[in-house]
Every structure is written in C-alpha cells, then in structure tokens.
C-alpha positions as CSV (number, residue, x, y, z in Angstrom):
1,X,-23.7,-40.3,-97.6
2,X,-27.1,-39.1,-99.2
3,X,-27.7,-35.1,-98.5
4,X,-30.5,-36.4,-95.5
5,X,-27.6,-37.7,-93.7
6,X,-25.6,-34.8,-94.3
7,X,-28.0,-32.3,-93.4
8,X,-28.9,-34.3,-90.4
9,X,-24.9,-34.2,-89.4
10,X,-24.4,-31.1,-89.8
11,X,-27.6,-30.0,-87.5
12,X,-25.5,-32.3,-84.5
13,X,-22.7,-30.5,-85.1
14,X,-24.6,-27.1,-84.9
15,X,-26.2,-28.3,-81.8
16,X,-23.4,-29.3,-79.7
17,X,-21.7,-25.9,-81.0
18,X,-24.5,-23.9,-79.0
19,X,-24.0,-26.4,-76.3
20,X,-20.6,-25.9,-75.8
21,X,-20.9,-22.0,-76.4
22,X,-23.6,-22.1,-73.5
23,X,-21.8,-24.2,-71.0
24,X,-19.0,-22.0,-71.5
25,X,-21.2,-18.9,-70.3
26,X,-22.0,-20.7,-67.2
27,X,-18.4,-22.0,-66.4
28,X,-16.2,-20.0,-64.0
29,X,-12.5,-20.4,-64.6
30,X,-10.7,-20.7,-61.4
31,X,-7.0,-19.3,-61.5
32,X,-4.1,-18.9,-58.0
33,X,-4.1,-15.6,-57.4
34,X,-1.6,-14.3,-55.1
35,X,-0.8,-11.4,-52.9
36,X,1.7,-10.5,-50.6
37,X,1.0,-9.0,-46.9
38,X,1.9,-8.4,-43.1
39,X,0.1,-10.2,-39.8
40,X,-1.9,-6.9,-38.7
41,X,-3.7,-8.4,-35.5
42,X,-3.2,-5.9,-32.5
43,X,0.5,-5.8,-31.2
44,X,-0.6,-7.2,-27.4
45,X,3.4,-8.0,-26.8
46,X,4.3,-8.2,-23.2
47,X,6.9,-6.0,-22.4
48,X,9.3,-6.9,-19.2
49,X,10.8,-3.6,-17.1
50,X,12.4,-3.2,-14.2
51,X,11.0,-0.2,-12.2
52,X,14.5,0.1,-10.2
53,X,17.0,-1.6,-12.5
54,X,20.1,-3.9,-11.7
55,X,22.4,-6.2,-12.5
56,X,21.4,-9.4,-14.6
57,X,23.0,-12.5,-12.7
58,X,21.7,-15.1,-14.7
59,X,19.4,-15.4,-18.0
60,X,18.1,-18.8,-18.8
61,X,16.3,-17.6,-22.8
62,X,17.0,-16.4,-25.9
63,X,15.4,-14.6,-28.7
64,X,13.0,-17.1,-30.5
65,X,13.0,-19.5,-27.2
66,X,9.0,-20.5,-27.2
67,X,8.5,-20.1,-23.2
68,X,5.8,-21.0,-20.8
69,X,3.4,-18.6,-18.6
70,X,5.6,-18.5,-15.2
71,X,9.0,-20.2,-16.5
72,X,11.9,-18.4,-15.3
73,X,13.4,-16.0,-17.8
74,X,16.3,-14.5,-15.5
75,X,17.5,-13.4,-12.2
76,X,18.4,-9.6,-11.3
77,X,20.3,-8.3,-8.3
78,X,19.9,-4.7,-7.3
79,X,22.3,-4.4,-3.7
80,X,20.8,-0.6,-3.4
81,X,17.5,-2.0,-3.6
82,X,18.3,-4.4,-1.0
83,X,20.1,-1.5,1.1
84,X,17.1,0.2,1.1
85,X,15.1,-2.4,2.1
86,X,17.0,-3.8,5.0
87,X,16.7,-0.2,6.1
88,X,13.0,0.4,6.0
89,X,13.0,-3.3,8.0
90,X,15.5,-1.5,10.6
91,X,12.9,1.7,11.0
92,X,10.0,-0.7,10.9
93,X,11.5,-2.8,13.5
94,X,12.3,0.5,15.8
95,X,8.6,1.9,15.6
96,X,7.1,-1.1,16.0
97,X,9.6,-1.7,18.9
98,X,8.8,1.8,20.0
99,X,4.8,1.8,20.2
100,X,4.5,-1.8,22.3
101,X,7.0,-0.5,24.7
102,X,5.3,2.9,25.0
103,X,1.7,1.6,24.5
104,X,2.7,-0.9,27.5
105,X,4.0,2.0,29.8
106,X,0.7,3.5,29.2
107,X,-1.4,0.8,29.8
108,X,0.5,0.2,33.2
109,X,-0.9,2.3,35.8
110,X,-0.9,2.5,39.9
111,X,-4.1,2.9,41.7
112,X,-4.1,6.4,41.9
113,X,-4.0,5.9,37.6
114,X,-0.6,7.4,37.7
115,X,2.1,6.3,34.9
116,X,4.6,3.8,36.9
117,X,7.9,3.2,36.3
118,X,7.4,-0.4,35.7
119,X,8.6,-1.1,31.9
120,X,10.9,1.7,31.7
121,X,13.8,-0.1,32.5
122,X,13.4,-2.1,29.3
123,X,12.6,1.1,27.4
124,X,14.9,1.1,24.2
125,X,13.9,4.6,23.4
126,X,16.1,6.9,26.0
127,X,14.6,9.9,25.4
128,X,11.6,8.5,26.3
129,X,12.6,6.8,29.4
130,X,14.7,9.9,30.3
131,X,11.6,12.2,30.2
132,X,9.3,9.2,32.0
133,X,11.8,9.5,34.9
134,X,11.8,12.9,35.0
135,X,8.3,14.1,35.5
136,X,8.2,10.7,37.6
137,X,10.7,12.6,40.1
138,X,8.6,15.4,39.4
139,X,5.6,13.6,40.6
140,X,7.3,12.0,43.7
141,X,8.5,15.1,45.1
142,X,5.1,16.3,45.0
143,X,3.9,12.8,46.7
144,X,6.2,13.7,49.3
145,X,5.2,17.4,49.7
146,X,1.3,16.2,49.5
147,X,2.3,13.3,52.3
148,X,4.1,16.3,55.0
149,X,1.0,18.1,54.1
150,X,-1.1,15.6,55.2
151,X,1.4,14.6,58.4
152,X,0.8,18.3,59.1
153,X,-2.8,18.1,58.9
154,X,-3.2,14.9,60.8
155,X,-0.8,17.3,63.5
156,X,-3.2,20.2,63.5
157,X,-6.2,18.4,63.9
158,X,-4.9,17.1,66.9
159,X,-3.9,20.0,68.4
160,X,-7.0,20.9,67.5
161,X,-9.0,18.3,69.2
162,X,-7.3,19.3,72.4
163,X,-7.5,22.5,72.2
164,X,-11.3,21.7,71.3
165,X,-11.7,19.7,75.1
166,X,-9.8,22.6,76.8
167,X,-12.5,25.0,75.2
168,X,-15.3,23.2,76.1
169,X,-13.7,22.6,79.9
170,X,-13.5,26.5,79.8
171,X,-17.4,27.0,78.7
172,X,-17.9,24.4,81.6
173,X,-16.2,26.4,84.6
174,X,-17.3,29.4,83.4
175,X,-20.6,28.4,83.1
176,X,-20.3,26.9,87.0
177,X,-18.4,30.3,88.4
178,X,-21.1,32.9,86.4
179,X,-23.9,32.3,89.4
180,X,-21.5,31.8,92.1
181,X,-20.0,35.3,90.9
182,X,-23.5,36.7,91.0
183,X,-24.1,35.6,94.4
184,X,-20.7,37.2,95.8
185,X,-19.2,33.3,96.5
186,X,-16.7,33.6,93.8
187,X,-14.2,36.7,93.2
188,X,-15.5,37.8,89.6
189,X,-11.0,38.0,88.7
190,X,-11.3,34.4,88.5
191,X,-14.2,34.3,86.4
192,X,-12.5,36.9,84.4
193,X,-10.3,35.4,84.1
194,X,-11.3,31.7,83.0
195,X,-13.5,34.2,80.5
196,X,-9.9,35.5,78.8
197,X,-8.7,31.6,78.7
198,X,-11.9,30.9,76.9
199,X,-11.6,33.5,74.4
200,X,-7.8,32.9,73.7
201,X,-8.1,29.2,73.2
202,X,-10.7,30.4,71.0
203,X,-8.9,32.3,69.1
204,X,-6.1,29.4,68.5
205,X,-8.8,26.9,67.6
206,X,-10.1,29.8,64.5
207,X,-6.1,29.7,64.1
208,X,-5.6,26.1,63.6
209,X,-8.6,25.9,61.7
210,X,-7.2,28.1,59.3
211,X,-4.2,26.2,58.7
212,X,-6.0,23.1,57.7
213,X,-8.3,24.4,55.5
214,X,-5.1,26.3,53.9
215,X,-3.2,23.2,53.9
216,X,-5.4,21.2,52.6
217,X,-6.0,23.8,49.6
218,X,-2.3,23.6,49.0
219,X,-3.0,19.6,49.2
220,X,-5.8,20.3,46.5
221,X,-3.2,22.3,44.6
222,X,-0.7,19.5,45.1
223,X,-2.8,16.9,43.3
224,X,-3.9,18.7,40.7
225,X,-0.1,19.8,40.2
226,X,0.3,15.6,40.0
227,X,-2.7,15.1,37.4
228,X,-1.2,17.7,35.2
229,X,1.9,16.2,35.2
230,X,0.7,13.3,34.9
231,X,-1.8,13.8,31.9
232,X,1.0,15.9,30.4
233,X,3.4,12.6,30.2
234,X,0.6,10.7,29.1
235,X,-0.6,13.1,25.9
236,X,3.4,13.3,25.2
237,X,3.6,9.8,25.2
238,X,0.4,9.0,23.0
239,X,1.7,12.2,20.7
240,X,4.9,10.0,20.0
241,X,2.7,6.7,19.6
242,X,0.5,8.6,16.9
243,X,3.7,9.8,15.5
244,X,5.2,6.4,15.6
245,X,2.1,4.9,13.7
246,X,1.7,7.3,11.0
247,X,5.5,6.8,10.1
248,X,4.9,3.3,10.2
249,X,1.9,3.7,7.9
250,X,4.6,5.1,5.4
251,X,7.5,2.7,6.1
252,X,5.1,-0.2,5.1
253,X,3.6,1.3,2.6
254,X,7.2,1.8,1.1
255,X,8.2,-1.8,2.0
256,X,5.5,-3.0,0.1
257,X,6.7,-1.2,-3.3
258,X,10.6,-2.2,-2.5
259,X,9.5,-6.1,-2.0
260,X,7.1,-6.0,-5.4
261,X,10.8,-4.4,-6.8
262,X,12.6,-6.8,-5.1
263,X,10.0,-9.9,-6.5
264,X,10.9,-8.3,-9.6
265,X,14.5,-9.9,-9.6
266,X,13.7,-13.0,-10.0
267,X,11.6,-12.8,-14.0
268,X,9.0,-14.7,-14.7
269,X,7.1,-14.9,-18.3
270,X,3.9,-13.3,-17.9
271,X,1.9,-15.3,-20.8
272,X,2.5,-18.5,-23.2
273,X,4.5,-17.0,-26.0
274,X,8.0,-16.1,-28.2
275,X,11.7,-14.0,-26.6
276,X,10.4,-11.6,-29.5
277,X,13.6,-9.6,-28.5
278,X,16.3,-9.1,-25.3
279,X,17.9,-6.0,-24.1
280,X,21.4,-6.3,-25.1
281,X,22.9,-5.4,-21.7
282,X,20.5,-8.7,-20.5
283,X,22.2,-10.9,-22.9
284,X,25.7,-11.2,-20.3
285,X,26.2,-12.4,-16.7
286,X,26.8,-8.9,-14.9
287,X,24.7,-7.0,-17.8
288,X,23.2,-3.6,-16.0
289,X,20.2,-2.8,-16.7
290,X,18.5,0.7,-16.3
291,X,15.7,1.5,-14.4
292,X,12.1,1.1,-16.8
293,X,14.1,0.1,-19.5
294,X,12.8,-2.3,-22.0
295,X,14.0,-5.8,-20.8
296,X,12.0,-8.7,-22.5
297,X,9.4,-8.7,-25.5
298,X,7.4,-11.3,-25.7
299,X,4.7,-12.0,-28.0
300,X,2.0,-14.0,-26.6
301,X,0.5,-17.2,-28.2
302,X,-3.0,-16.3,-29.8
303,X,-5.9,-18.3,-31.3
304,X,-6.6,-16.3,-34.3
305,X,-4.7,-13.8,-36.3
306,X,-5.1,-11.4,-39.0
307,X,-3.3,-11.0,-42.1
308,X,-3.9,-7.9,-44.2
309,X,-2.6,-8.8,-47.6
310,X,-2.5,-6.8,-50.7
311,X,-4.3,-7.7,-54.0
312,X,-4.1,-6.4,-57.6
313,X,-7.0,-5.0,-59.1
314,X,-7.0,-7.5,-61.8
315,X,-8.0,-10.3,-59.1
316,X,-10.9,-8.6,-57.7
317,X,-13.6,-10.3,-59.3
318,X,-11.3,-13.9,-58.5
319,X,-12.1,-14.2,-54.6
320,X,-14.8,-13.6,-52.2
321,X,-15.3,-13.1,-48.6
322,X,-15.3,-16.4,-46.5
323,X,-13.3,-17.7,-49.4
324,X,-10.8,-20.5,-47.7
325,X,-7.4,-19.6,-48.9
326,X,-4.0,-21.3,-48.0
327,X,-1.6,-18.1,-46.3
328,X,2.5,-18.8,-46.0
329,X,3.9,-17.0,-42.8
330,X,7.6,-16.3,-42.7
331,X,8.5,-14.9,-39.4
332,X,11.8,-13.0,-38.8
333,X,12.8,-15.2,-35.5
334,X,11.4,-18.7,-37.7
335,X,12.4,-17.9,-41.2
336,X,10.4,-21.3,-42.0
337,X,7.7,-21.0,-44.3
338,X,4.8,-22.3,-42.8
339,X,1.3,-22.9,-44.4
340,X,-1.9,-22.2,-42.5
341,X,-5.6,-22.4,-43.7
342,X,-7.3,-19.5,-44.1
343,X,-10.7,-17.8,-44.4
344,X,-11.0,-14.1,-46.4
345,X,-12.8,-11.8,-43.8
346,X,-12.8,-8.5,-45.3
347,X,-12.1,-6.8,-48.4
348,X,-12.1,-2.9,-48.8
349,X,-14.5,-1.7,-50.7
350,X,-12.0,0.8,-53.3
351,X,-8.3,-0.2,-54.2
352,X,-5.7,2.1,-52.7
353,X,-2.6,4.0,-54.4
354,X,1.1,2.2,-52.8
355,X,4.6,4.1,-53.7
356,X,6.9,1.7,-54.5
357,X,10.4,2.8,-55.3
358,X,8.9,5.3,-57.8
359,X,5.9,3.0,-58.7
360,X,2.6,4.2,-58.3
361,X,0.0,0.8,-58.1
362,X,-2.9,0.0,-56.7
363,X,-4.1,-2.5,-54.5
364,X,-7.5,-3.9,-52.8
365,X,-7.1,-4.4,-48.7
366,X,-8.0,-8.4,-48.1
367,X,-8.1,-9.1,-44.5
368,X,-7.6,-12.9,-43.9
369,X,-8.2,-14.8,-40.3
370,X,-6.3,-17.7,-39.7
371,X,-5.6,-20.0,-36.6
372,X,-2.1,-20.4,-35.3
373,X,-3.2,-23.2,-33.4
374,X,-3.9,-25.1,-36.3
C-alpha cells in the first residue's frame, strides 16, 4: 500500500470515528426502571350496617367472592324488630279503626242535625260509645221535657182560645145591656156584673198568656240546652279524630323506618364489586350482629385506577409523563400478580425524604392511571 492509500485509509477511519461519536450524542439509551407503590384512587368502598342489628340466619359470600349489584349476600332476623313492628300495625289498625267509626257517627245525623245513635252499636272504642250514649240520654230527656212543654203549650192555647170567645161574648152583652141600663130597662147589677166577668176572664187570658210565652222561653232554653250538648259531643268527638290522626301521622311515619329496617334483613350488594372483608360474628349461622356495626365491605368495580409509585432519583431523567408503562398489582384477597398497561399521569415536581427502618432515601411521586377493565 503506497502512502496515498494509506493516508486516504486512515481519513475513512477518522471519518466514521466522528460519525460514530455523533450518533452516539443523539442516541438515548433506554434502561427498565422500576419502582414500587400502592393503588391510591379514592377508597369509595361500600360499607353494609344494620341500623337495628340481629341475628345472621344465613350468608351466601365470602371474602374475595366477586358479587353482582343486587345478588343476595345474607339474610338477618331481628324478632324485636318484628315485635315492634307488629305493634305499630296493631296501633295503626286501632286508630285507623277508630277515625272511620267515629268520622261515620259524625257524618250520620237526624233532621234536626243531631248525633244519632245509629253506628254506635258497632263502636269498638267504649269510651266513646259510653259517652255517645250518655249525652244521647241527655239529649232525650230534654226531647221529652221540650215535647210536655209543647203539650202544655198546645193546652194553654186552648184554654186560651176559649177563654178568648167567652171574652169576646162578654164585650158582646155588655155592649147590648150598657143602653138598656141607660134607659132604666135593665137593672145596672147585671150589667155590673157581666162587667166583673169581663174583667176576670180578662185577667186569666193576660194569665195564660204569660204562661206560654214563659213556656215557650223555657222551650227556647230547652233547645239551646240540646245544641250545646250536642255541639259539645260533636267537638269531643272531632278532638279525638284530630288526636287519632296526628298519632297516626307518627305511627306511620315510624312504620316506615321499621319496614326500611326490616328490608334491611334480607342484604343485598349495593354495587358490582369484591367481599373486601366480613364481620366475624356474620361469618356463622346464628352470628349476632350489633346495631350500625360494620357488616360487609365491599369494594366496587371501577374503570380506572391510580397507582402512586415511588421512584429513585437516579431514574428521573428515564421516564416522562404519558409514558406507557406495564404496572404488576398484587392484591391481598388475589395474591396473583397481574399485569395491566399503564400510562404515567403525574410526577411531583421535588423528590421526598421516606424513613425506612433507619434509612433516610428519597423518592419522586409517579402517579400512574391504569384500566382494570382491561
């Protein structure tokens, strides 16, 4: 080899030297980093309770059991709860009972708009139907009274009428004897006295006229004595109506709470999800369980997930956000690894000190989203 060929050798050699040197500038070397971490998404686990306890009669899932929204998880029996309830049903049944019968007593009126006895006999409240009969006596003694009152009326009125014709009969013969007394034909004693008759009949007509008018003030008194009574019965009644309905307000109301405790017995899973963890007392036939007392966990199936995982330092400048990243997920129900693509969404901007059994290290934050689904 002349020197041309050897200095024209060596200048290829020098060449791809710097090319190799440049390329090298330009090439990133890509190298597994790895980092360990915990699932951070928000804790939205469902958490079962009983709001009055009981006694578990049958469970149908265990911890780790994948379950479906609405699949039956277990049964409960609370008999207090069901004491209760069938009592509130009694008192419900009573007052409701209690107003129709009433109501229907009120509603039922004579002409005179009196409260009749009609209904009463039926009357399942005795008190009630004890007091409806007395002020019913009440009333029909006062009927009666009102009724000779009239009769006596109706008596006077007669008498009156008579006494009425005689007086008029008087005026007549009087009026006939006054010339013939003048003129000497008639002695004026029997005018005189015709003229005494006159004023005595009079007198007794004033009389009776007195007695009707005060009779029929006590008939006046007599009705209105009837109308009080009445209306009194009547407001008592309505009082225990008004009574009746606002206790029934409360008795429902109450029912309503004891049969959303009572649906409570049979357990249903709220959400698609994971038995993340059962009371202990649940896990038995005859288990008791407490009132509020943590009975089911479940965590619900989600879409997406975050993982915060914990970098060194040295690997900072090695990944990127959006990066896709492959994440291994051991769960303490599944202990199977399981693989999930992944996507870097966040890292913190400054590295953090950890303690770690008398190690002081730092670490970057790197947030990575991944689909369960997947």
């Amino acid at each position: 080899m002349n020197r041309r060929q050897s200095d024209h050798l060596m200048m290829i050699i020098i060449s791809l030297t710097i090319l190799i040197i440049i390329l090298t500038y330009f090439i990133e070397i890509n190298s597994v980093v790895h980092g360990q971490g915990v699932i951070t998404t928000k804790d939205n686990a469902q958490l079962i309770s009983l709001s009055k306890g009981g006694t578990i009669q049958d469970i149908y899932v265990a911890e780790g059991d994948t379950v479906k929204k609405g699949e039956l998880l277990a049964k409960v029996v609370n008999l207090d709860l069901q004491k209760e309830y069938q009592r509130y049903r009694t008192q419900k049944g009573y007052l409701d009972k209690d107003v129709n019968e009433i109501s229907f007593i009120l509603d039922k009126e004579n002409e005179s708009g009196l409260i009749t006895l009609d209904g009463t006999r039926s009357l399942s409240n005795k008190e009630v139907k004890a007091n409806i009969e007395l002020v019913h006596s009440q009333i029909r003694a006062k009927e009666l009274k009102k009724t000779s009152l009239d009769s006596e009326i109706s008596g006077l009125q007669e008498k009156l009428s008579s006494k009425e014709k005689e007086l008029a009969l008087l005026a007549e013969e009087i009026n006939i004897l006054s010339p013939l007394v003048k003129k000497g034909i008639s002695p004026y004693t029997n005018f005189l006295n015709k003229k005494q008759a006159y004023i005595k009949v009079k007198s007794e007509i004033n009389d009776i006229e007195s007695s009707i008018t005060l009779k029929k003030d006590d008939i006046e008194l007599v009705v209105n004595d009837i109308e009080a009574l009445n209306n009194e019965l009547r407001l008592s009644l309505s009082k225990i109506i008004s009574k009746n309905l606002q206790e029934l307000e409360v008795v429902n109301s109450t029912l309503k709470v004891i049969e959303k405790q009572i649906n409570e017995e049979d357990i249903y899973s709220p959400v698609d999800g994971v038995i993340y963890k059962i009371n202990k007392s649940a896990t038995t036939h005859g288990g008791v369980i407490q009132a509020a007392d943590l009975l089911f966990e479940i965590k619900p199936k989600v879409r997406t997930m975050l993982a915060d995982v914990k970098i060194l330092p040295k690997y900072r400048d090695q990944i990127y956000v959006d990066e896709a990243v492959k994440l291994d997920v051991q769960s303490i129900i599944q202990p199977k690894i399981k693989s999930y693509n992944a996507t870097i969404d966040n890292i913190s901007p400054d590295s953090y000190e950890e303690n770690t059994g008398g190690t002081i290290q730092r670490y970057y934050k790197v947030i990575i989203a991944f689909d369960v689904n997947e």
